[in-house]
Wavefront OBJ file of the C-alpha trace (Angstrom):
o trace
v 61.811 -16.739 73.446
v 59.221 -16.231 70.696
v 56.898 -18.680 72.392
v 57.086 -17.143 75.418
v 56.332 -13.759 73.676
v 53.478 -14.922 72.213
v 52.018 -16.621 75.037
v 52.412 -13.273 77.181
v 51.198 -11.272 74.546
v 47.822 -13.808 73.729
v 47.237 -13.891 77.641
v 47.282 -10.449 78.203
v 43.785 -9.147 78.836
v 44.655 -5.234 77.838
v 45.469 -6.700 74.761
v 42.214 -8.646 74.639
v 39.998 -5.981 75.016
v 41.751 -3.541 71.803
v 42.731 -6.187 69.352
v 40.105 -7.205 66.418
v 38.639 -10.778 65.865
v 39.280 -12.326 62.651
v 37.929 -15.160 62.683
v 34.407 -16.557 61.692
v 31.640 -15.252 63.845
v 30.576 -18.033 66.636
v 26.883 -19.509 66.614
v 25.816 -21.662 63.689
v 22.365 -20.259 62.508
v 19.979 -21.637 64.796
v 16.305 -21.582 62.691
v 13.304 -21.373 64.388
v 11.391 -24.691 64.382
v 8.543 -25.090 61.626
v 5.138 -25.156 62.773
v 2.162 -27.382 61.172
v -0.396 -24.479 60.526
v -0.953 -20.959 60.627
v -1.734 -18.704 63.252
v 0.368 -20.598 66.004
v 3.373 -18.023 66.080
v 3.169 -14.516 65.558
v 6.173 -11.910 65.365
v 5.549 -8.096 66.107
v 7.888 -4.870 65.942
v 7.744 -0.982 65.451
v 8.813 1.211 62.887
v 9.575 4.435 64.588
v 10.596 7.880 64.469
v 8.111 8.560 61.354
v 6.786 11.777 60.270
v 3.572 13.086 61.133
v 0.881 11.554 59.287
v -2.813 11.875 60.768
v -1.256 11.873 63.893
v 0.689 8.426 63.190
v 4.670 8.604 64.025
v 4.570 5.053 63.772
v 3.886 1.338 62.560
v 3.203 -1.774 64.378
v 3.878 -4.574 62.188
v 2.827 -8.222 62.712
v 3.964 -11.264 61.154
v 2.556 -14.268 60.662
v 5.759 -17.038 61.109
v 3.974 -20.231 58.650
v 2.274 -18.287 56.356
v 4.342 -14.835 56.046
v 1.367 -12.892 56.027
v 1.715 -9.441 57.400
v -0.725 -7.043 59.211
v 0.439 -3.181 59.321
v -1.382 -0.572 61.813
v -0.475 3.158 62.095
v 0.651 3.586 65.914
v 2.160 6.498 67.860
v 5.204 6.605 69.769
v 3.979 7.233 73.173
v 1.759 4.045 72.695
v 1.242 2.033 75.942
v 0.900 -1.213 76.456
v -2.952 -0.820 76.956
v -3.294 0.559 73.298
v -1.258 -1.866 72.161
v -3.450 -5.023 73.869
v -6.245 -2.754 71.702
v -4.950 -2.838 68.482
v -3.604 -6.409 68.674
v -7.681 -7.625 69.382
v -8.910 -5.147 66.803
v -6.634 -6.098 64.531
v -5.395 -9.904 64.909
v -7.556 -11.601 67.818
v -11.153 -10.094 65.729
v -10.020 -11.704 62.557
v -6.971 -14.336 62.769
v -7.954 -15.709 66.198
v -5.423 -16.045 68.734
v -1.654 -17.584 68.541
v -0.262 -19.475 70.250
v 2.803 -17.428 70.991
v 4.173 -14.254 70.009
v 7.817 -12.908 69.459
v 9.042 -9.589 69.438
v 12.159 -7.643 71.253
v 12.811 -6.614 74.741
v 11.069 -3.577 74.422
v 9.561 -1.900 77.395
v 5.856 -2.716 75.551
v 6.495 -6.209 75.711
v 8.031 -6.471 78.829
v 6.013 -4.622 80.495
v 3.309 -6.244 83.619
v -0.168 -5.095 82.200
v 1.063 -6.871 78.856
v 2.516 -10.246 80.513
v -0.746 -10.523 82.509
v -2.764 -10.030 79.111
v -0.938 -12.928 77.643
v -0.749 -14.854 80.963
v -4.740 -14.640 80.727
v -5.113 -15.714 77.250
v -2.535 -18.410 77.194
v -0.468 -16.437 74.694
v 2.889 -17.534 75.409
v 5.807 -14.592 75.139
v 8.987 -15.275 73.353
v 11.436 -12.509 73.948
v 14.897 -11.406 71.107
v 17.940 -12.264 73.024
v 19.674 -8.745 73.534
v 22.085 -7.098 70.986
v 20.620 -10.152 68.310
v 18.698 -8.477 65.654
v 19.258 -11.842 63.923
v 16.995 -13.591 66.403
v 13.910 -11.765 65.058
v 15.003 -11.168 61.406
v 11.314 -12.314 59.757
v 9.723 -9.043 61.293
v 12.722 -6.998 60.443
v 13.104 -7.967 57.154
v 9.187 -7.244 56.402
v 9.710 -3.790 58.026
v 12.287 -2.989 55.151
v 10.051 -4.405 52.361
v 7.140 -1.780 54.100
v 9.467 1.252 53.945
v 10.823 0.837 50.236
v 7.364 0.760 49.712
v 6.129 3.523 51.015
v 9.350 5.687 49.838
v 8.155 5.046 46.441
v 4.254 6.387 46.942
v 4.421 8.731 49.461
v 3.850 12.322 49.070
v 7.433 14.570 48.415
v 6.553 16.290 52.286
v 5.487 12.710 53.978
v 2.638 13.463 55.487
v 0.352 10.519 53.761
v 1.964 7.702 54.482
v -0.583 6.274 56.727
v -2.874 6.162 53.267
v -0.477 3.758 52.036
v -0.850 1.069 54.778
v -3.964 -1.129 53.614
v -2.693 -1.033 49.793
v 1.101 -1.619 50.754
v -0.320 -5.039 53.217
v -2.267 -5.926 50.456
v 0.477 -6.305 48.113
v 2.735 -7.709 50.153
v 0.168 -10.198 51.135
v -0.293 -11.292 47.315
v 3.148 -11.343 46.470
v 4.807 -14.552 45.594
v 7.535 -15.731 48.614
v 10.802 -17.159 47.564
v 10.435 -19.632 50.819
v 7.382 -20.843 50.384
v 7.087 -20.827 46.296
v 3.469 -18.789 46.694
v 1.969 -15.816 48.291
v 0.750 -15.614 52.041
v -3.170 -14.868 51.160
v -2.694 -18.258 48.905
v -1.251 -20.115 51.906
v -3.776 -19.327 54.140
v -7.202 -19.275 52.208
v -6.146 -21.831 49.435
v -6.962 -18.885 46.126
v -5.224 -15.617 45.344
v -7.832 -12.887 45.354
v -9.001 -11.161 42.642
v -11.266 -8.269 41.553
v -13.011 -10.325 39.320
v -16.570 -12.137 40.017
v -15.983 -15.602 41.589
v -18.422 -18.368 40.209
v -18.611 -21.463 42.914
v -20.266 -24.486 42.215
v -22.939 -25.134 44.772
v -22.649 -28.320 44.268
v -19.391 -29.041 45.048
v -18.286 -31.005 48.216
v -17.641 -28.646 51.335
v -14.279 -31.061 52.023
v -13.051 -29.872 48.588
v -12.026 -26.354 50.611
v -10.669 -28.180 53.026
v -8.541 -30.812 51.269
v -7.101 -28.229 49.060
v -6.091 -26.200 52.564
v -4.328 -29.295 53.776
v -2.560 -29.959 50.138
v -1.194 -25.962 50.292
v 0.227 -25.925 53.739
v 1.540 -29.193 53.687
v 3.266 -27.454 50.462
v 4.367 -24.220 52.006
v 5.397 -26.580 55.181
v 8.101 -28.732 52.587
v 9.181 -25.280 50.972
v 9.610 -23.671 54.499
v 12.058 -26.672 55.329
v 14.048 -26.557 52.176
v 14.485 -22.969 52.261
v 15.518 -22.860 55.877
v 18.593 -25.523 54.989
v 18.916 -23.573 51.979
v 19.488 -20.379 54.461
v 21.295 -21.953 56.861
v 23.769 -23.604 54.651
v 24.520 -20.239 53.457
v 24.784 -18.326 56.791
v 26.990 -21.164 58.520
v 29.391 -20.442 55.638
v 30.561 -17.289 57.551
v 29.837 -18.653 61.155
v 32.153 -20.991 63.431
v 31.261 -23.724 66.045
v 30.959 -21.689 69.149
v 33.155 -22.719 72.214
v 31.059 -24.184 74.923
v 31.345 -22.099 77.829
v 30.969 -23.534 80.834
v 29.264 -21.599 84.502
v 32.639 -19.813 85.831
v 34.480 -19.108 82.501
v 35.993 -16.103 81.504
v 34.766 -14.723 78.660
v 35.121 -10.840 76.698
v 31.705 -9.184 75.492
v 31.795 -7.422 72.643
v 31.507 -3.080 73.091
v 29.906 -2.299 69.832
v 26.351 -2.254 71.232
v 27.020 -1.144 74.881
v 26.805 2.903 74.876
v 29.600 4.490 76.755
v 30.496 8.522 77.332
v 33.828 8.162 75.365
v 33.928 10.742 72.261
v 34.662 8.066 69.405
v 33.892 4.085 68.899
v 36.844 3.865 66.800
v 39.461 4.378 69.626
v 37.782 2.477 72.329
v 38.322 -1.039 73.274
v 36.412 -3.501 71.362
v 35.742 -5.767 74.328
v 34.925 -5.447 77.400
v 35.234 -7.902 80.789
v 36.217 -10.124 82.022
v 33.209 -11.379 83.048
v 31.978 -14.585 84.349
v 29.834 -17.271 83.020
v 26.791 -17.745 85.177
v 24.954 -20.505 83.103
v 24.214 -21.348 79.822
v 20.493 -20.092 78.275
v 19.275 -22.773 75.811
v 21.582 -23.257 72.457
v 23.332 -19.964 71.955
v 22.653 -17.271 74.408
v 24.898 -17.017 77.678
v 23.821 -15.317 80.788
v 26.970 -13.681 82.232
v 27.750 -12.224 85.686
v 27.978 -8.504 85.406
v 29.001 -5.775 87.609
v 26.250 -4.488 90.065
v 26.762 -0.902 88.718
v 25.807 -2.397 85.387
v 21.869 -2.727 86.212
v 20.758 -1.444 83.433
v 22.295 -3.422 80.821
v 20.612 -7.157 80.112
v 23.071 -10.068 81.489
v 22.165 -12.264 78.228
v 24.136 -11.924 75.496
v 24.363 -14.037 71.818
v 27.572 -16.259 71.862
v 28.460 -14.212 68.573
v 28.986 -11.394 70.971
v 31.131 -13.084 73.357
v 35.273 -14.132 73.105
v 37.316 -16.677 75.410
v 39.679 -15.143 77.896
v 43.149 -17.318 77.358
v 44.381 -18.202 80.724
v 48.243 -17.327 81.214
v 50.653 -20.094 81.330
v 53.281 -17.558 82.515
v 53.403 -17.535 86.368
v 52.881 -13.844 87.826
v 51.775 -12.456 84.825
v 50.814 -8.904 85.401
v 47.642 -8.060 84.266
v 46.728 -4.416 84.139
v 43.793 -3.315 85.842
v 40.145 -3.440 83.766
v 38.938 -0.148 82.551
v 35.348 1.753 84.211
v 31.992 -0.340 83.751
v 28.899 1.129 82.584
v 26.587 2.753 84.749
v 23.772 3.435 82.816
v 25.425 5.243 80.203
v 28.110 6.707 82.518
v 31.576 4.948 83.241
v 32.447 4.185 86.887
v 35.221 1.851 88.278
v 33.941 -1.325 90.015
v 34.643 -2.143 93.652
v 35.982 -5.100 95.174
v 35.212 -4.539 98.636
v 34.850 -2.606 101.854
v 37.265 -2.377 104.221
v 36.720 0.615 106.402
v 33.758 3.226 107.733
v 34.292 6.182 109.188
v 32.057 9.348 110.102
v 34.210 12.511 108.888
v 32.970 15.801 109.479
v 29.032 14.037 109.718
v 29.099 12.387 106.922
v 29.897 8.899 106.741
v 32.589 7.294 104.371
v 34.164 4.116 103.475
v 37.456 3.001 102.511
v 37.074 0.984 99.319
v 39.669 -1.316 97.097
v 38.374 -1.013 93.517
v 38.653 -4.253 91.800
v 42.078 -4.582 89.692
v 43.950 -2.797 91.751
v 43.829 -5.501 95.093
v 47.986 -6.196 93.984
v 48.618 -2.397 94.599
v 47.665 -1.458 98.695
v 48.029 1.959 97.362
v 45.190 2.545 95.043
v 42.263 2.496 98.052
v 40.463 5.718 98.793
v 38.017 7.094 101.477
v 34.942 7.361 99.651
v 31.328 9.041 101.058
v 28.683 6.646 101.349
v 26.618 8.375 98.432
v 29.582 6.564 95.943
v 28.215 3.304 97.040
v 24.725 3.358 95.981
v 25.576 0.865 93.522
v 27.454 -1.175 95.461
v 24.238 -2.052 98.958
v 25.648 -5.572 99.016
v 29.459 -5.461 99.811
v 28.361 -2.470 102.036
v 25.727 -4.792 103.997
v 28.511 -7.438 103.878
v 31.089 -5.310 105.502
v 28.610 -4.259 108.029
v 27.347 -7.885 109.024
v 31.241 -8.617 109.261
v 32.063 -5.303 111.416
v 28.741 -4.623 112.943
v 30.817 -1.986 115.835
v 32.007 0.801 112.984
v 30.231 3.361 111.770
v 27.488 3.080 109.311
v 23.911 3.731 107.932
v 22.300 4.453 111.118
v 25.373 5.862 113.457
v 24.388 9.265 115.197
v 25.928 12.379 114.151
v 27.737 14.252 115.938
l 1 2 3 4 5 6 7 8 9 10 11 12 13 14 15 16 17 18 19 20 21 22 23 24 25 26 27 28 29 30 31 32 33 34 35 36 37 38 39 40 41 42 43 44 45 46 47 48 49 50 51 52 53 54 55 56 57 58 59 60 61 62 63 64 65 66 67 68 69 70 71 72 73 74 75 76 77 78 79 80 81 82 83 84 85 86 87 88 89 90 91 92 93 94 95 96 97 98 99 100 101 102 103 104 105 106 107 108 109 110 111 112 113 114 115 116 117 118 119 120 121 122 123 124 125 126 127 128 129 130 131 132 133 134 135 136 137 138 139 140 141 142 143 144 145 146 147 148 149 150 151 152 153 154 155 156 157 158 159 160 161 162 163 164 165 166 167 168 169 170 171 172 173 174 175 176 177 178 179 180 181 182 183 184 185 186 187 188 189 190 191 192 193 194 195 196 197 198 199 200 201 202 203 204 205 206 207 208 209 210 211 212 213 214 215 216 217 218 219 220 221 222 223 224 225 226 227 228 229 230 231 232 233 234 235 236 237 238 239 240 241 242 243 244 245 246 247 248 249 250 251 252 253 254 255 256 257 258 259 260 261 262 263 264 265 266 267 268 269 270 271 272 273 274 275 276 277 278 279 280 281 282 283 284 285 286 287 288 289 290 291 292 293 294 295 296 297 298 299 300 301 302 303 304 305 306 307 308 309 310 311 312 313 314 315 316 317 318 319 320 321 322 323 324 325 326 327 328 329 330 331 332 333 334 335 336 337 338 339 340 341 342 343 344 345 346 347 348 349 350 351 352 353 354 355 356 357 358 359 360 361 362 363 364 365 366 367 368 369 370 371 372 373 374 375 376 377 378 379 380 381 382 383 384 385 386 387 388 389 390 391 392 393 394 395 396 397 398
């Protein structure tokens, strides 16, 4: 009896959705690969929501991925992607030449067409953050929180001078020794620190000198990049499990946490959401999942960290109850299974609908106007192609 108790209770999807996870978090810490030289892969993200400071609400930050060195540019908020192809040639293209590829997040900047053409044209490849994965990105991320202890320690008390503080605050971030790579980024890439003083150079010394003692310090800050990552991942897998390997048409539960819903408190909503189904697998960790149609807005990738296996029952007629609304951007709305009726009433036309969960119940179907199924234009055009006499789209009314 207390097997069978368990089993109901460890099947049960309600149950699924509200209970916590204790164990380790799934995905073993999947580094980036290290790169020969610098220059080849470059890293980019905001700071935001600034105060005023010559007109600046915000920084763009770049990061060099070999070298660590960092390039900080006041930007506003309502930058396009236009301004932004301008300050990345005044301000990395002018001086560092181009990369070879660039990461940053999924936002709208880097998504956008006039910005995938620019790098289409320049053979800039994009990388794009797998949603809800901050970890995926964490170079630029960390840099950004280096930048703002910075600049909360020289600012002025009302904030308004920040912008003053970029050049000096890239500067010494740029000279500053890196636990990684055992020396600063200005070393790595021009083979001396700088300094104020007066530089003497022989004139008679070989020109392959430079260059030798450029190979000798990135092959350096290559061997320190590779010891530090195993040093970092040894660390991080200590709190990380072997993921499950889901496989295209698993069940699986997505985690609520970073999906926005219009209930009053996190605390008392379900921590998972789904079932959903796996559509395919998108390279070592990520999973692209089949979503609801109403749920257009939300990204179908998702980190495996964020995702939990659905047990299967092994009771026969377990009752499941049915799942709870799906987001619509930002607004909860139950899913539907499928058309079964159409009917003009009064003018307008309607359609009987079966919401998904509730196909076991022949009760729970309603007459719904046609306005309900915006977000539904395929089982609508199925139902039609099936029953092309009833009423629909382009009936007369009476």
């Amino acid at each position: 009896m207390n097997q069978f108790i368990k089993d109901y209770v460890s099947s049960c999807q309600q149950f699924s959705r509200n209970k916590n996870i204790n164990h380790k978090k799934f995905g073993l810490l999947k580094p980036l690969s290290i790169l020969s030289c610098p220059w080849n892969l470059l890293s980019t993200d905001f700071i935001t929501q600034l105060p005023l400071s010559n007109n600046f609400d915000s920084i763009l930050v770049f990061v060099e991925k070999f070298s660590k060195i960092a390039i900080f540019t006041p930007a506003n908020g309502t930058i396009t992607s236009q301004d932004l192809a301008k300050i990345f040639i005044s301000h990395v293209f002018s001086k560092h030449s181009l990369p070879v590829s660039i990461f940053s997040d999924r936002c709208s900047l880097f998504v956008s067409s006039f910005w995938t053409q620019l790098c289409q044209q320049l053979k800039i490849s994009r990388d794009l953050s797998t949603e809800f994965h901050p970890e995926t990105d964490g170079q630029a991320k960390r840099v950004n929180q280096i930048l703002e202890q910075y600049l909360w320690m020289y600012i002025s008390y009302h904030h308004h001078d920040w912008h003053t503080w970029l050049p000096l605050a890239e500067s010494s971030y740029n000279n500053d020794e890196h636990l990684s790579t055992k020396q600063s980024p200005f070393f790595t890439i021009y083979g001396r620190n700088p300094s104020c003083a007066s530089i003497h150079v022989s004139h008679d010394s070989p020109t392959g000198k430079l260059s030798k003692k450029l190979q000798s310090v990135q092959q350096v800050v290559k061997e320190e990049l590779e010891s530090a990552i195993k040093r970092f991942k040894k660390y991080a897998d200590r709190n990380r499990a072997i993921p499950p390997d889901f496989q295209p048409d698993d069940k699986v539960l997505l985690a609520s946490k970073d999906i926005k819903t219009t209930r009053p408190t996190k605390k008392l909503s379900e921590r998972w959401l789904g079932p959903f189904e796996v559509m395919k697998k998108i390279g070592s960790h990520p999973y692209h999942l089949k979503l609801p149609q109403q749920s257009k807005s939300v990204h179908p990738v998702f980190p495996v960290s964020l995702l939990e296996p659905v047990k299967q029952s092994a009771i026969p007629n377990q009752h499941q109850l049915p799942p709870p609304p799906v987001l619509v951007e930002e607004q909860e709305e139950w899913e539907v299974a499928q058309v079964l009726d159409s009917k003009l009433k009064r003018g307008k036309l309607c359609y009987l609908v079966e919401w998904k969960g509730f196909s076991e119940d022949p009760e729970r179907t309603s007459w719904e106007p046609a306005s309900s199924l915006a977000n539904s234009p395929y089982l609508v055009k199925d139902f039609h192609s099936l029953y092309p006499v009833t009423p629909g789209p382009n009936t007369p009314r009476v």
